[in-house]
MARMARDO-374041 format. One record per atom (N, C-alpha, C, O): x, y, z. Coordinates in steps of 0.001 Angstrom, whole numbers, plus 524288, in hexadecimal, padded with zeros to 5 digits. Each point is the difference from the previous one (the first is absolute). Layout:
BEGIN
XYZ;...
//
This chain:
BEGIN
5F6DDA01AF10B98;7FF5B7FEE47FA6E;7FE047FA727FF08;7FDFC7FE4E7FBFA;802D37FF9F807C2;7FCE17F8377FF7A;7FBDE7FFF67FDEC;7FE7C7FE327FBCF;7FEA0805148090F;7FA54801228004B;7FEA9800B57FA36;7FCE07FD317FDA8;805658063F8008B;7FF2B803107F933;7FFC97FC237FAFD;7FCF07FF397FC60;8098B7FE1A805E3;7FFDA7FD917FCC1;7FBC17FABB7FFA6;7FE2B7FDE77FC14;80112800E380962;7FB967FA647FFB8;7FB97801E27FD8D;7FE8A7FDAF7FC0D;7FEAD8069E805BA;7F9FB803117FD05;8019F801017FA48;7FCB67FF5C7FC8D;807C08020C8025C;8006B7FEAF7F9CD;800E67FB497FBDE;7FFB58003D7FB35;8014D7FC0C8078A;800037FB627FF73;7F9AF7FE707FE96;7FCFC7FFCC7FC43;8033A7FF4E8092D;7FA187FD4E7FEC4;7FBED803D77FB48;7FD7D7FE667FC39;8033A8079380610;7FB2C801627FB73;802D47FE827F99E;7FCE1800A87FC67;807CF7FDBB80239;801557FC817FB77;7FEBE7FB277FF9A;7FED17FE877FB93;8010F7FDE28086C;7FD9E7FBE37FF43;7F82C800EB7FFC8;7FC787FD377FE4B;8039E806AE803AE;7F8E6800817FF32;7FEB8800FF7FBF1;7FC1D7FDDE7FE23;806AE805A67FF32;7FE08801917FAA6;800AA7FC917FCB7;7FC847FD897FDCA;809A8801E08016D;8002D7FEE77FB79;800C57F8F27FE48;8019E7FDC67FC0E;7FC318004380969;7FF537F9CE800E3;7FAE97FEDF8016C;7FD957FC2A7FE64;800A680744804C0;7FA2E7FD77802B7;7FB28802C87FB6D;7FC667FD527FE48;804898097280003;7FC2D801B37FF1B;800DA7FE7A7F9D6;7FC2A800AE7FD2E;806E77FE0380147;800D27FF8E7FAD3;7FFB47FA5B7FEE3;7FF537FF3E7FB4D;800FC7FC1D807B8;7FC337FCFF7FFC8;7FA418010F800EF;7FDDF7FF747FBB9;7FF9680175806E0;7FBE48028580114;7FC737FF5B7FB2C;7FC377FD407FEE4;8070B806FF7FE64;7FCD6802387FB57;800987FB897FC35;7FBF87FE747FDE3;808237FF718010C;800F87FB797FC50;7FA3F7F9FC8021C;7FCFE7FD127FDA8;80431803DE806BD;7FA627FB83800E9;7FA9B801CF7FD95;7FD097FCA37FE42;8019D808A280197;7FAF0804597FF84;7FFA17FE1F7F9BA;7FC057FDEF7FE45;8093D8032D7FE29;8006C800CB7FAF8;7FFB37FA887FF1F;7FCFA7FEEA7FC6C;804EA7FDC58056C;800707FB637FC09;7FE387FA788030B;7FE3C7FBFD7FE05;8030E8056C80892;7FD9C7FB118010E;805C87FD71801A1;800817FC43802FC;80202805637FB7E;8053E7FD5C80304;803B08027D80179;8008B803D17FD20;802CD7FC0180668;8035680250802EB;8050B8004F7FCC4;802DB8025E8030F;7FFF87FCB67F8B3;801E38010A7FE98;8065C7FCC4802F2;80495800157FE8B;7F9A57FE428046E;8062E7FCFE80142;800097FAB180069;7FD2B7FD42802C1;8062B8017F7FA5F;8018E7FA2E7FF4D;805AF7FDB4802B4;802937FC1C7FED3;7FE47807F180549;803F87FB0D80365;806057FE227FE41;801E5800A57FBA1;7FFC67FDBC80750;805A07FE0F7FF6E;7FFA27FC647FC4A;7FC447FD4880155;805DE800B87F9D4;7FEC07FE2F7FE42;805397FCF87FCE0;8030C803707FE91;7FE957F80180030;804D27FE2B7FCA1;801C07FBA5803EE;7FE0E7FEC280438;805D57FF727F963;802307FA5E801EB;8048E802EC8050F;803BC802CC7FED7;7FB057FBF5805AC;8042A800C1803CD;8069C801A37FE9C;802E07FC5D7FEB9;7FED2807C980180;8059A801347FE59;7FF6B802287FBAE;803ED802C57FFC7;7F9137FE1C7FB51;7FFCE8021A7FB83;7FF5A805C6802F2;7FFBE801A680482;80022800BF7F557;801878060E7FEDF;7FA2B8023880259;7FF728044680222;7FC2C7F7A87FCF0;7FB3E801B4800BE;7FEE2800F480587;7FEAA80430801F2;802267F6BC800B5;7FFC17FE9C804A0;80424804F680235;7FE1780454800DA;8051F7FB227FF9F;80390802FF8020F;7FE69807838010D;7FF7680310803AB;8005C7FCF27F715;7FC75805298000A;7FB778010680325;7FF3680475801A1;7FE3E7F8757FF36;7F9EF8018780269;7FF907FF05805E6;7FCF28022D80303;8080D7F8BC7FE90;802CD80136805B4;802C48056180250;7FF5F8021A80448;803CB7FF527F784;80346804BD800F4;7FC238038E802F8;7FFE68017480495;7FBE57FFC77F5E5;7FBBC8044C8019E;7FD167FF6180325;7FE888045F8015D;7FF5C7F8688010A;7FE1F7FEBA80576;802388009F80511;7FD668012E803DE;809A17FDAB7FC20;802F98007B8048B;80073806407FF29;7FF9E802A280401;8014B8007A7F660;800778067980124;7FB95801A280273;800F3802F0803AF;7F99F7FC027FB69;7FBCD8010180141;80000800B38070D;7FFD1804118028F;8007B7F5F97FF6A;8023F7FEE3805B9;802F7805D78023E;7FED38031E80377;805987FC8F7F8A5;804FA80239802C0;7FD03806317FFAE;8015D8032180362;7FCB87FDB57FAB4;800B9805817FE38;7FA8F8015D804B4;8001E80472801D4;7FDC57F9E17FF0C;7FC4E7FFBE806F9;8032A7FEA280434;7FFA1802D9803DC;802D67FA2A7FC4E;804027FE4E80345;802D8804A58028C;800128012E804A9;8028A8017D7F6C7;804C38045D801DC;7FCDC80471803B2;7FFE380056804CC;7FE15802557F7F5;7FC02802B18066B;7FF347FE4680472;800A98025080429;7FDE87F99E7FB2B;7FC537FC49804BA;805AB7FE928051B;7FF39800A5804B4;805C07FD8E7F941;802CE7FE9F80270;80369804B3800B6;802927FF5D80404;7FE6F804D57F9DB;802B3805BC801A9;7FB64801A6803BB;801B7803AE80294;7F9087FB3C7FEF0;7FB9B8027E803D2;803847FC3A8040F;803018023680309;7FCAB7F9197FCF9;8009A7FD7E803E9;80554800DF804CE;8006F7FEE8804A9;80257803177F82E;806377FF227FF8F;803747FC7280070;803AB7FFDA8031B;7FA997FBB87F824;803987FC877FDF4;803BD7FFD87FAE1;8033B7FC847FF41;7FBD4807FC7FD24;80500800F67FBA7;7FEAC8084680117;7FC548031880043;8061F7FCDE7FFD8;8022C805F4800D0;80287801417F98F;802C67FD857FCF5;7FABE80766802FB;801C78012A7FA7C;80716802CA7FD4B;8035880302801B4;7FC4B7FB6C7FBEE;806AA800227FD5E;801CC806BE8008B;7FE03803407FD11;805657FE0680676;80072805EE801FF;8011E802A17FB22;7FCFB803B27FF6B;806507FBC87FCC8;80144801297FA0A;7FC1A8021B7FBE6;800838037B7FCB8;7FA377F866804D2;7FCE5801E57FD48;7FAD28045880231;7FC998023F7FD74;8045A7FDBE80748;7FBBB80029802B1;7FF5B8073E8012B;8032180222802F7;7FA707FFA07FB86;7FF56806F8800DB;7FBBE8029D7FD99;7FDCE7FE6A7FC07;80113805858065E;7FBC1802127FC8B;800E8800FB7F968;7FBD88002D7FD96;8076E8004680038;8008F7FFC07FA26;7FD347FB647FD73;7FD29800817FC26;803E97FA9480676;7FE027FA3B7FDAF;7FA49800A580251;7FC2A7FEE17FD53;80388802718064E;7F9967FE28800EB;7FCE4803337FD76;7FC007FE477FDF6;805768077D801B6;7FC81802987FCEB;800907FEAB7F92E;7FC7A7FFAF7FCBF;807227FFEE802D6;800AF7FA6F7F94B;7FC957FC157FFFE;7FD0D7FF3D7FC47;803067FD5E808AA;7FE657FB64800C6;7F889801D37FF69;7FDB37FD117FCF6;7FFC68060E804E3;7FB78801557FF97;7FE158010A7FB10;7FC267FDAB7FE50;8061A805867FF46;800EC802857FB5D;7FE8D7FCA07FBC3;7FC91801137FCCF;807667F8E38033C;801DE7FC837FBC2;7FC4E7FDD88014F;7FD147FF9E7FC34;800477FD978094E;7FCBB7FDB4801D7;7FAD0801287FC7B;7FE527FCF57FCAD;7FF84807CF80495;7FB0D802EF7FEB3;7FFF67FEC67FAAD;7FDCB7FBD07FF25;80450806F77FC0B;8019F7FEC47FA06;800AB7FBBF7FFF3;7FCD67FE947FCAC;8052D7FDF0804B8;7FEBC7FA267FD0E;7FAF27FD6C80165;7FE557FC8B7FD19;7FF38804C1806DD;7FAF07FD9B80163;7FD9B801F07FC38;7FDB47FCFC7FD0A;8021E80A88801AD;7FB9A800F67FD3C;8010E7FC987F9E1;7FC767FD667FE0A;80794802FF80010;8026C7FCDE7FAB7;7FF947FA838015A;8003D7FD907FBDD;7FF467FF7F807C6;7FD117FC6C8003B;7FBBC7FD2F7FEE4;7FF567FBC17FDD7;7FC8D808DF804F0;7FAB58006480022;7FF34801F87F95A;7FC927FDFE7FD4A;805BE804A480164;7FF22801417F9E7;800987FCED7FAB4;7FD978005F7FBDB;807907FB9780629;801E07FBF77FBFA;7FC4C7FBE580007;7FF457FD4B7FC18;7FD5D801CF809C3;7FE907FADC80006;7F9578028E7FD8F;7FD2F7FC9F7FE0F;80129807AE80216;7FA448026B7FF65;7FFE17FD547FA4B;7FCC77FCB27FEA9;8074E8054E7FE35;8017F801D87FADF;800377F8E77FD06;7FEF0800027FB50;801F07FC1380660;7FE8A7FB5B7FFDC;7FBA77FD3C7FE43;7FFB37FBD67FD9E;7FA9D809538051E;7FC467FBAB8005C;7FDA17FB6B80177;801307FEEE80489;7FC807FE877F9DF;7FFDA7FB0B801B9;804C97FA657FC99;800207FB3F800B2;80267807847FC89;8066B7FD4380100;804B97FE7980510;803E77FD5E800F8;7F8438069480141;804AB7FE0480588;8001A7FD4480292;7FC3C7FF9F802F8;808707FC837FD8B;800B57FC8D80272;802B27FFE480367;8022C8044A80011;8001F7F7CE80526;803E17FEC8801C0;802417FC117FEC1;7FCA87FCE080179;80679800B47FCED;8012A7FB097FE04;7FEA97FFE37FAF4;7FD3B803227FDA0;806177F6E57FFF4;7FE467FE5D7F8D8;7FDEF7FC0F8013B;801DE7FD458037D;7F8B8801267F957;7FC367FB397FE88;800EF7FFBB7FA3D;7FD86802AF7FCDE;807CC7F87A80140;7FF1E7FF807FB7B;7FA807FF357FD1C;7FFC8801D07FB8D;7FB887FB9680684;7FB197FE707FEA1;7FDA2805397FEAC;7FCE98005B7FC55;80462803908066D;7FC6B805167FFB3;802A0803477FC06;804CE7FFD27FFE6;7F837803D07FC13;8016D803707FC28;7FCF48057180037;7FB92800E77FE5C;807B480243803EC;7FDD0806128009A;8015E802C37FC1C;802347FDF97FC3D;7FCBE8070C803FB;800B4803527FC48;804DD802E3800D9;80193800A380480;8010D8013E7F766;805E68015F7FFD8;7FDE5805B580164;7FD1C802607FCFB;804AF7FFD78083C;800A18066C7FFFF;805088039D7FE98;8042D7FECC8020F;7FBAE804687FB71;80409801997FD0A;7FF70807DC7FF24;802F58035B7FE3B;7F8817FCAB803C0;7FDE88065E800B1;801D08024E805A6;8019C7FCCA80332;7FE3F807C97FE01;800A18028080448;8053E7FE4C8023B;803087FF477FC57;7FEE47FFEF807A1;804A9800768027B;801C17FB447FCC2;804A6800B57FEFD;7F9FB7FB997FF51;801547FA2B7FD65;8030A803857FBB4;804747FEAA7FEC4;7F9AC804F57FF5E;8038F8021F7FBBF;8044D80261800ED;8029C801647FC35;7FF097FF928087A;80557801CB801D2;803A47FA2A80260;804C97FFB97FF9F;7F80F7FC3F802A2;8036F7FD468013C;7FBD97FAA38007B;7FB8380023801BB;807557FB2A7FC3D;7FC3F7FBAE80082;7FF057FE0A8055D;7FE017FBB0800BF;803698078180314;7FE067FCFD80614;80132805B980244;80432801B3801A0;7F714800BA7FE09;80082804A9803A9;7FF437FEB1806D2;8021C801BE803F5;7FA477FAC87FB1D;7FFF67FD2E80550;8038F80070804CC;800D7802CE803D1;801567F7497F8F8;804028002180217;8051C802B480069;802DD7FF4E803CC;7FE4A803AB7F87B;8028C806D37FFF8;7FE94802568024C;8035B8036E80047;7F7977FE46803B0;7FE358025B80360;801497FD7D80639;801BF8028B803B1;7FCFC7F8497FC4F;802267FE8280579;803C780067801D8;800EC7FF6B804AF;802C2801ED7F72E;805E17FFA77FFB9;8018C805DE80667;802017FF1A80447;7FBD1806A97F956;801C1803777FF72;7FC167FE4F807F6;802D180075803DF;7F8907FE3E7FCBF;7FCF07FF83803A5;804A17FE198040B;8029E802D8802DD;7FDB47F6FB7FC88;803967FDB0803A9;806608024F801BD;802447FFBA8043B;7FF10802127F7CB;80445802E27FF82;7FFB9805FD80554;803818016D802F7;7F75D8009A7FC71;7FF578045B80273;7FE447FECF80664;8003A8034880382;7FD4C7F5077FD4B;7FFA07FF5480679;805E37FFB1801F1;801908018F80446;801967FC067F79A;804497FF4C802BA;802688065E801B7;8011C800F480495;7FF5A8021C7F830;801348048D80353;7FD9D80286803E1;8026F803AA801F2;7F80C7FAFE8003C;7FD05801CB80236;8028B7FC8680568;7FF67801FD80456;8033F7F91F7FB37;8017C7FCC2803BD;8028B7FBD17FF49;7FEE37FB547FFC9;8069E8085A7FFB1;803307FC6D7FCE5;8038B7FB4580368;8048D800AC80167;7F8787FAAC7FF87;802DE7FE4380376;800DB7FAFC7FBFA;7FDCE7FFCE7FBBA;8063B7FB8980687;802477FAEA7FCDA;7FAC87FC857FC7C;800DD7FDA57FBE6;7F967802B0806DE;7FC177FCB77FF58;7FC73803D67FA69;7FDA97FDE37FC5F;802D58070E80457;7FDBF803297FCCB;804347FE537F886;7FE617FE6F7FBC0;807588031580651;8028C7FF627FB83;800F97F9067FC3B;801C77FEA07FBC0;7FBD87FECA808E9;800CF7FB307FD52;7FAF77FFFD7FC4B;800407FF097FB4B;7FAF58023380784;7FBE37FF3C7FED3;80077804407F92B;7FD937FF5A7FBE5;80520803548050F;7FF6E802F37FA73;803567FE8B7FAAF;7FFC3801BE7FB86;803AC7FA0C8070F;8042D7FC6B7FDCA;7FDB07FB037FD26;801B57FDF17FC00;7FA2F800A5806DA;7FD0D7F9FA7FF14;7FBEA802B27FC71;7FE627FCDB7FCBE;7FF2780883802C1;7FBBB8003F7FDAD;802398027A7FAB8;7FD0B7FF297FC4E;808CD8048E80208;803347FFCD7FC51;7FDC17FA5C7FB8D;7FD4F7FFAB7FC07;8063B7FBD88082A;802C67FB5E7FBCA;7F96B7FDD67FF49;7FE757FE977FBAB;7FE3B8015B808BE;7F9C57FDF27FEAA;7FE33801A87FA56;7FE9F7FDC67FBF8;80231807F080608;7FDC1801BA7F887;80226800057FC7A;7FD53800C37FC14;808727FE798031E;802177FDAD7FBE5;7FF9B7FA9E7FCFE;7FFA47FE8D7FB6D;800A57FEF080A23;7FF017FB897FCC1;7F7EB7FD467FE56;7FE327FD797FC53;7FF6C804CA80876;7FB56803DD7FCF6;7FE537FEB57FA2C;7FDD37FC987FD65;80543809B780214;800128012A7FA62;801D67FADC7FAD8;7FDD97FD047FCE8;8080F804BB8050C;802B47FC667FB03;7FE977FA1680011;7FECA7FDE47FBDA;8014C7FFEF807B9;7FCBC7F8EA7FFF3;7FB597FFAF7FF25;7FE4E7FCB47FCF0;7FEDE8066180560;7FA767FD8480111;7FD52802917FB57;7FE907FD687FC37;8009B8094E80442;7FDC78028D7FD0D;7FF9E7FFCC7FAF2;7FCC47FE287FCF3;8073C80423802A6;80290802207FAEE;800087F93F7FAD6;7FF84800067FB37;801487FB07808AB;7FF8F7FCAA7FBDC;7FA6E7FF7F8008E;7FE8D7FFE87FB6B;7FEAE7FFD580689;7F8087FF3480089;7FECC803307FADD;7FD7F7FEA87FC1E;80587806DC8053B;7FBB7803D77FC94;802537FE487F96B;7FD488002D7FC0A;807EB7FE5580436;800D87FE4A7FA6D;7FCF77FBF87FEEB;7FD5A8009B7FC07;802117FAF380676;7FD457FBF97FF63;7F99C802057FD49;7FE8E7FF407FB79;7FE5C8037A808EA;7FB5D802507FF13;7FD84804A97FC20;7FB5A800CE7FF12;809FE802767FEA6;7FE90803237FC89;804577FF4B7FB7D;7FEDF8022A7FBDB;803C37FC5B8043E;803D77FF387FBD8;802968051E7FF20;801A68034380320;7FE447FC8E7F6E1;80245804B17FC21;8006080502804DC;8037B8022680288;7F4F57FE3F7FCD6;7FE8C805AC80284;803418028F8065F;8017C804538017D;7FE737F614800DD;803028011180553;80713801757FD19;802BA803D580101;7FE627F8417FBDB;80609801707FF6F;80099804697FD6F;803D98023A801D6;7F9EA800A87FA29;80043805777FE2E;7FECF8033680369;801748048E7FF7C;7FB6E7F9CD8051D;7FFB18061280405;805677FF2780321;80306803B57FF88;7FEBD7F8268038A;8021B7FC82802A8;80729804F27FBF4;802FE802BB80296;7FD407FCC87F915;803DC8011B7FECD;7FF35807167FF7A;802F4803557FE2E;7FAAA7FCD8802EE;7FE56807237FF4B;8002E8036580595;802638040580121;7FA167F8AA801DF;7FF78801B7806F8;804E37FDCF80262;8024E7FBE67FF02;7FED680839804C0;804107FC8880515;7FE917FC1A8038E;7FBA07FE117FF7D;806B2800B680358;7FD147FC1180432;7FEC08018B80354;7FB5D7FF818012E;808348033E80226;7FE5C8034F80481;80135806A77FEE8;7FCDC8033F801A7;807217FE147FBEE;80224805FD7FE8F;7FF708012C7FB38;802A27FD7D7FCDB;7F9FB8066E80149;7FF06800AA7FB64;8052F7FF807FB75;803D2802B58011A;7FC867FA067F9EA;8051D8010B7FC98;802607F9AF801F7;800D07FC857FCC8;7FFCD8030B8073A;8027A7FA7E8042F;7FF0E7FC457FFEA;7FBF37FF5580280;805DD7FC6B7FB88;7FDCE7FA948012E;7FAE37FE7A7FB49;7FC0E7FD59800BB;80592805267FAD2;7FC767FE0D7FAE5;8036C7F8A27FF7A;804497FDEA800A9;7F5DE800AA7FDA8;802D47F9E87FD9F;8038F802257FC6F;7FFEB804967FE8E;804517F6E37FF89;80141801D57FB08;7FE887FAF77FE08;7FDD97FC7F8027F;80472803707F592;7FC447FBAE7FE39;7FFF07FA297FF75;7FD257FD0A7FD83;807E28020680658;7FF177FAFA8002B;7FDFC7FDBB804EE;7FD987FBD77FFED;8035E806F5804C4;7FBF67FEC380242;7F902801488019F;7FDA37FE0D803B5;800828052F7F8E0;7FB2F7FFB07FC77;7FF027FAB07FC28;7FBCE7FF0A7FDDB;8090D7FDAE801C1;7FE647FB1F7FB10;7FF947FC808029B;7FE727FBA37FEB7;8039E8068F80797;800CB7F8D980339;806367FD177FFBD;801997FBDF801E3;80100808377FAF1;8053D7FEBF7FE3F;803468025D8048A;804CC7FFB57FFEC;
//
């Protein structure tokens, strides 16, 4: 199952990192990622470390269950989870590949206060304001069952608190900053990640 899980790995990092930059260079001329970014120890910083070490980890765990240096957790480990683990794997890539299509040339990696895109709010944006990252969720979630060893579950632990704080620090105050009203009336209507879930309410829509 290493094997499986590493070839599913990477064809997630191909798609929905390499080819989806790709196209963002074709469309606009820029790659769309702007990097670690914030004062060392902040919410920003912190976040965009997290997601880099899950990134690591989540190549890692295959790579070192091939080798045989972490052996996977016997509890979790059976054909029930791996065929889950494929399953969850497959569906979040394609909902991946769909959240980030559905973007346009809005998609980014990272916030450039300097830069002002267009608010997407159609297609999956209308079920949840970060389908995105609601999609990686269910992806990473599904290597670890595919190979569930200590390096896989951390890695899905660091990329959790990454997109939270993500969202609620980085994002979520940019897009108020950048659209105002319009972001906080969708912002209080859409979930964050689960449809119904995680609407602003209205004082923090005021900054209050």
């Amino acid at each position: 199952m290493s094997w499986l899980a590493l070839g599913l790995y990477v064809l997630y990092l191909g798609l929905a990192f390499g080819l989806r930059t790709a196209l963002q260079i074709r469309r606009t001329g820029s790659s769309g990622f702007k990097g670690v970014s914030g004062r060392p120890g902040s919410a920003e910083w912190t976040g965009g470390v997290l997601f880099v070490v899950a990134l690591v980890l989540g190549f890692a765990a295959p790579v070192l269950d091939l080798v045989g240096v972490l052996d996977p957790i016997g509890s979790l480990d059976g054909p029930v989870g791996h065929v889950s683990g494929v399953v969850l794997s497959a569906a979040g890539l394609a909902l991946t590949l769909y959240a980030q299509m559905a973007m346009g040339t809005s998609w980014r990696i990272g916030v450039d206060d300097s830069e002002r895109t267009d608010l997407v709010t159609d297609g999956p944006f209308a079920l949840v304001r970060n389908p995105i990252f609601a999609a990686m969720l269910p992806t990473s979630l599904g290597l670890v069952l595919v190979v569930p060893n200590i390096a896989a579950i951390v890695g899905f632990a660091c990329l959790v608190v990454a997109l939270e704080l993500q969202t609620r620090a980085v994002e979520e105050p940019y897009l108020l900053r950048a659209h105002g009203s319009t972001y906080a009336d969708y912002a209080g209507r859409v979930g964050r990640f689960i449809p119904g879930v995680g609407r602003l309410r209205a004082n923090a829509r005021s900054g209050g």
